[in-house]
Short mmCIF file of the C-alpha atoms (twelve columns), coordinates in Angstrom:
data_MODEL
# 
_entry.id   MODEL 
# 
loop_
_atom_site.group_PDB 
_atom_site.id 
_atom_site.type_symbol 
_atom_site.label_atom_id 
_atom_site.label_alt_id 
_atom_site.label_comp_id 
_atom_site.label_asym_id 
_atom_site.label_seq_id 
_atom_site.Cartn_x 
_atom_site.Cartn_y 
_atom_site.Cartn_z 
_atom_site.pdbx_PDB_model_num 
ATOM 1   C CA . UNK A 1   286.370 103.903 -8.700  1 
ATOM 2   C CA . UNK A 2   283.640 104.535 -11.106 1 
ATOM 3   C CA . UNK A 3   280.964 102.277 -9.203  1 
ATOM 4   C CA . UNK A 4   281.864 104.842 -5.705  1 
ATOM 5   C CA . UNK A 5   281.359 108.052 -7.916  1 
ATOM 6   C CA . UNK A 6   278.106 106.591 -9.358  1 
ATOM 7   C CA . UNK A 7   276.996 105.666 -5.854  1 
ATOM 8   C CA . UNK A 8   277.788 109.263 -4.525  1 
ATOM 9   C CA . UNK A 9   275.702 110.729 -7.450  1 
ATOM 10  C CA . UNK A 10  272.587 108.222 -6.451  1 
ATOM 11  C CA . UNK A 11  272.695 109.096 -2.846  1 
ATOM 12  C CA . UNK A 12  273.360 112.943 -3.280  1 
ATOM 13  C CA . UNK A 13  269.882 112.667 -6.022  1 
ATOM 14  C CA . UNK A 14  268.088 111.084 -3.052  1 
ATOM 15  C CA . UNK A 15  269.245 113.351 -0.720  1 
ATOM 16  C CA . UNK A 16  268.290 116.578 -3.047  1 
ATOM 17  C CA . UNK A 17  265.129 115.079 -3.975  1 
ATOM 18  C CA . UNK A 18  263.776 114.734 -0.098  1 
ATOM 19  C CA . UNK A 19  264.834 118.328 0.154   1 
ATOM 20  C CA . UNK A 20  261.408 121.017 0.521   1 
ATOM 21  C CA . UNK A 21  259.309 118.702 1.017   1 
ATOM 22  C CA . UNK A 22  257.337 120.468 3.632   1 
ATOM 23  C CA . UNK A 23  256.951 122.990 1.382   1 
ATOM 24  C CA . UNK A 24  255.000 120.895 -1.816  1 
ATOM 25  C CA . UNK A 25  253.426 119.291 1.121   1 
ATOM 26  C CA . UNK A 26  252.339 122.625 2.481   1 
ATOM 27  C CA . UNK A 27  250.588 123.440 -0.896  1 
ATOM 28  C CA . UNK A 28  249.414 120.107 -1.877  1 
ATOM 29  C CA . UNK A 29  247.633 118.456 0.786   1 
ATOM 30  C CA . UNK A 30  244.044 117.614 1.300   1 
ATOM 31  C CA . UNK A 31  243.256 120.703 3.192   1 
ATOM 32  C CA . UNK A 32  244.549 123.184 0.384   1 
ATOM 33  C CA . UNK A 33  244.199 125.926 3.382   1 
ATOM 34  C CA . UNK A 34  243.606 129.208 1.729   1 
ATOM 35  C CA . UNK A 35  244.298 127.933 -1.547  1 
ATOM 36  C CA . UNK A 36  241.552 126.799 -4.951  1 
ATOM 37  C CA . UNK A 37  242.220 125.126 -7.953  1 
ATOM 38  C CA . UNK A 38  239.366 126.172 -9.958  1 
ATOM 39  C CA . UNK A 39  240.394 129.119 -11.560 1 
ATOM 40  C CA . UNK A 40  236.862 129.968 -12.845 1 
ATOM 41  C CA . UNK A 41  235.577 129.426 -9.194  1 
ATOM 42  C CA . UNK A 42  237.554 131.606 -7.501  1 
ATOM 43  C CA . UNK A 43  236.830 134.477 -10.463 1 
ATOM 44  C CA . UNK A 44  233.103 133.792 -9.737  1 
ATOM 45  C CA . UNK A 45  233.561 134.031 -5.786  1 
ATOM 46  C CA . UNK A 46  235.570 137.041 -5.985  1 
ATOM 47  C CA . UNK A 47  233.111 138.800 -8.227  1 
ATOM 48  C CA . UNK A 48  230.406 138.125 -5.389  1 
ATOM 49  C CA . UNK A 49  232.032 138.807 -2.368  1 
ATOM 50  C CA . UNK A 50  234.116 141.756 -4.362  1 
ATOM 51  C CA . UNK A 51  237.727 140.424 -3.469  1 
ATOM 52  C CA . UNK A 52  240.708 140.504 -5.014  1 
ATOM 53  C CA . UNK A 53  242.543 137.189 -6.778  1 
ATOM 54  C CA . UNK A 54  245.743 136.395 -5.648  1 
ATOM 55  C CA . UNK A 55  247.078 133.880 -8.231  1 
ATOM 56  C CA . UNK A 56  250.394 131.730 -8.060  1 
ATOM 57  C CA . UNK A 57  252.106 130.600 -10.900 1 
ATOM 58  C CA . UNK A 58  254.735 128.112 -9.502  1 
ATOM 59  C CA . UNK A 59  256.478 125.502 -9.949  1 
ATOM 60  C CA . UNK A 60  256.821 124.166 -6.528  1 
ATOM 61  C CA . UNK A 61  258.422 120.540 -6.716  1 
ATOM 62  C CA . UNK A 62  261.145 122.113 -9.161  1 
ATOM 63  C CA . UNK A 63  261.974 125.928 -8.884  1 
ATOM 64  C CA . UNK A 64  264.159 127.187 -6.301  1 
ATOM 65  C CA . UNK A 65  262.945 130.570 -6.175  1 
ATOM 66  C CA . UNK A 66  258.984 129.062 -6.345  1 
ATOM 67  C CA . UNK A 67  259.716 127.682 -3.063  1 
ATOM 68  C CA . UNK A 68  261.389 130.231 -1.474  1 
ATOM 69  C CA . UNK A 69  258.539 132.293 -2.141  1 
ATOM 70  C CA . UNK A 70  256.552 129.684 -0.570  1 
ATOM 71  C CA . UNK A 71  258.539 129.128 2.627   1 
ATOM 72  C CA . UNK A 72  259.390 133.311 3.022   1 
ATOM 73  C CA . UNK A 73  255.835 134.010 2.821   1 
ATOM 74  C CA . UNK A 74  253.038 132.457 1.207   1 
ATOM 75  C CA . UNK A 75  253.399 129.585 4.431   1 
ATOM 76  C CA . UNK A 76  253.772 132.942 7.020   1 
ATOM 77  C CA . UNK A 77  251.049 133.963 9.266   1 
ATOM 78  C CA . UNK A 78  250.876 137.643 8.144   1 
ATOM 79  C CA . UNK A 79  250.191 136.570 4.813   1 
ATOM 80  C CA . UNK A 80  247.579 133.710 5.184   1 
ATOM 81  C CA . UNK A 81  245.648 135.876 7.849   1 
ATOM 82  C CA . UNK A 82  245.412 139.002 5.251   1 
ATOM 83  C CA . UNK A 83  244.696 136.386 2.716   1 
ATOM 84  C CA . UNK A 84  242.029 134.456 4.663   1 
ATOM 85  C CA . UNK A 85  240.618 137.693 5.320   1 
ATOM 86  C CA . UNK A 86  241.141 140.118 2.180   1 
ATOM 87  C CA . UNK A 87  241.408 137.545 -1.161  1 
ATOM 88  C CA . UNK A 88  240.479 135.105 -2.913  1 
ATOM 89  C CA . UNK A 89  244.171 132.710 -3.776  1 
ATOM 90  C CA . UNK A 90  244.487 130.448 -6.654  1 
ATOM 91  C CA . UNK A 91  247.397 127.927 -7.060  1 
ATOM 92  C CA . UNK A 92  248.343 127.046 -10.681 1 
ATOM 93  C CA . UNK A 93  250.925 124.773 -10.286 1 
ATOM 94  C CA . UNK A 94  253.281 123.582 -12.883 1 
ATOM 95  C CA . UNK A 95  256.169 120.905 -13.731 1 
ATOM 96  C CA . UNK A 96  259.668 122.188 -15.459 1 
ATOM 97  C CA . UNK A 97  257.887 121.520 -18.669 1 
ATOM 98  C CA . UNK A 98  255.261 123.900 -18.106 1 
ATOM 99  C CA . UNK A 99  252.466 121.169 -17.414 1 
ATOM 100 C CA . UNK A 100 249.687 121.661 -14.614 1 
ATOM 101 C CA . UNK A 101 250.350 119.088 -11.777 1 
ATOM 102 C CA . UNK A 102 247.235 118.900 -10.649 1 
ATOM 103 C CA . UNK A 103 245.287 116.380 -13.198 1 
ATOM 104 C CA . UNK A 104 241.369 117.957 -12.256 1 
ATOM 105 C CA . UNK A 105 242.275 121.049 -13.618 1 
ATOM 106 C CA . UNK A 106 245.255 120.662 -15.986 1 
ATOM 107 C CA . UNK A 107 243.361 121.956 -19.247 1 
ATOM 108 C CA . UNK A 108 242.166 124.938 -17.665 1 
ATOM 109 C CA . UNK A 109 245.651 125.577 -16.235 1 
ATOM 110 C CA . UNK A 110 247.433 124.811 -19.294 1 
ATOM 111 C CA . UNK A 111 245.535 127.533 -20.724 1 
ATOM 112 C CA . UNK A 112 246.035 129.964 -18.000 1 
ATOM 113 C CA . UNK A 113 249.709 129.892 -18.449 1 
ATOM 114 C CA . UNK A 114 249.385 130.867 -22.393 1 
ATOM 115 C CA . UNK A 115 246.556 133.779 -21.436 1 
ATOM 116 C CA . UNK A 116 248.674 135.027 -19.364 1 
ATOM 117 C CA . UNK A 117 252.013 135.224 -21.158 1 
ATOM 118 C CA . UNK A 118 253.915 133.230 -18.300 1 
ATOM 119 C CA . UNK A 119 257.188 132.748 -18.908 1 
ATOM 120 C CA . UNK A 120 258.805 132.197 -15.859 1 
ATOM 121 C CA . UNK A 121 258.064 130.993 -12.334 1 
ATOM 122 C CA . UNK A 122 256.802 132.264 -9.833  1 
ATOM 123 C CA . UNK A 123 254.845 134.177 -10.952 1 
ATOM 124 C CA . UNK A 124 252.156 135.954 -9.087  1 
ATOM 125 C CA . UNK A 125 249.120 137.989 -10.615 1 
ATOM 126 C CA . UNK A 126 246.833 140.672 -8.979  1 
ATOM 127 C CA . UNK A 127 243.923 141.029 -10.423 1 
ATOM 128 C CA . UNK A 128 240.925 142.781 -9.665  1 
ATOM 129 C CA . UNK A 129 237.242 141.296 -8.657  1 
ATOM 130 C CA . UNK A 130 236.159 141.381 -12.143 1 
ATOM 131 C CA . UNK A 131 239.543 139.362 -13.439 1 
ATOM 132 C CA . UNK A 132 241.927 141.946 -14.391 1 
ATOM 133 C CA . UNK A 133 245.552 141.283 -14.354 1 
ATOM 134 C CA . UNK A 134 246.625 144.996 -12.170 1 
ATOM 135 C CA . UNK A 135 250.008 143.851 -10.825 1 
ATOM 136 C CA . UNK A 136 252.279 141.381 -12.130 1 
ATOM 137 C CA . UNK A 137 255.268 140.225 -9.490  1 
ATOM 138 C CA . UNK A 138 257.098 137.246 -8.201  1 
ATOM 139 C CA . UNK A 139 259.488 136.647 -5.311  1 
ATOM 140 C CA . UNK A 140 260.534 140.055 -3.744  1 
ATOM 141 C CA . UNK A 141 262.475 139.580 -1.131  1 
ATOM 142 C CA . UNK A 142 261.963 141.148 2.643   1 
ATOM 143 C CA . UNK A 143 259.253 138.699 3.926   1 
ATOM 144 C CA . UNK A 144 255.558 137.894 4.284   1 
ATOM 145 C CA . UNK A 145 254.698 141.293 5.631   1 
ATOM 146 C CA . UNK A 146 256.866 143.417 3.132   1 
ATOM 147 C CA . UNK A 147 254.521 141.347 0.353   1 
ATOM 148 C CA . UNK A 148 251.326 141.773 2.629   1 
ATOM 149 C CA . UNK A 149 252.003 145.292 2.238   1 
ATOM 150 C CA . UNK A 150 253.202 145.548 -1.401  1 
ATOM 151 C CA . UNK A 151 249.579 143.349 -2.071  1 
ATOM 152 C CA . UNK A 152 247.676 146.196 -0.229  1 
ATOM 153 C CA . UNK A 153 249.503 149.045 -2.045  1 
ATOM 154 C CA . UNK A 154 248.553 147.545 -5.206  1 
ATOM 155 C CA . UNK A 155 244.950 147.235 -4.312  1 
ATOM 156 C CA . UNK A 156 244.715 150.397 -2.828  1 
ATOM 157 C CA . UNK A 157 246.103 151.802 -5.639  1 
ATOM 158 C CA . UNK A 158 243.643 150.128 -7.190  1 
ATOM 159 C CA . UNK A 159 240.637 151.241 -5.978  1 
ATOM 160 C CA . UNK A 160 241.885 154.844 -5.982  1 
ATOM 161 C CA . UNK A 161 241.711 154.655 -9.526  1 
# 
């Protein structure tokens, strides 16, 4: 009896840990798409071509809510043509102890998270070309263009300053 529950619990852990993979795939292969690493890279790039910084804070092999930010809309066509077009995005990605996964960069994102004040995941800053924080979010619900929209509020907002 006890050998058939502990055989469930093996194969249901298997089964759970193959789910979302397309979506850490998605964020995490070779071709990073629209996404950098280098935080101080993409603050320099946006300062010369005078975009904004989209920067996610996630936790994307772990949190539920990091993923179905991911899958809703950061992996959506609206968003990654307004992005390809309109900022500069940084992924910062993190463990469920709060360390960096990616190894190149893990001091610089380890730092990033404490600067910051991030306490939970995702979450997403807005910040202007020169590096200031103007919006703070995470998932909203509605889709990839209700966040396309929400990012161009914020901006325009913004600028109208």
């Amino acid at each position: 009896m006890k050998t058939g529950w502990l055989a469930g619990l093996i194969v249901l852990g298997i089964m759970l840990t193959g789910c979302d993979q397309d979506v850490v795939q998605a964020a995490t292969t070779e071709d990073p798409g629209i996404w950098q690493y280098d935080f101080d890279r993409a603050l320099e790039q946006a300062a010369a071509e005078n975009k904004y910084i989209f920067v996610n804070l996630s936790g994307l092999r772990w949190c539920g809510w990091c993923k179905a930010l991911e899958k809703e809309v950061l992996s959506k066509p609206s968003f990654i043509d307004y992005a390809q077009e309109s900022l500069i995005c940084v992924l910062l990605d993190y463990n469920s102890s709060g360390r960096a996964t990616n190894k190149e960069f893990a001091q610089q994102h380890g730092a990033l998270l404490k600067r910051y004040k991030v306490h939970s995941f995702p979450t997403v800053l807005i910040m202007n070309p020169e590096g200031k924080v103007i919006e703070r979010a995470g998932y909203r619900k509605n889709g990839a263009q209700a966040y396309v929209d929400f990012i161009k509020k914020v901006i325009a907002d913004d600028r109208g300053k």
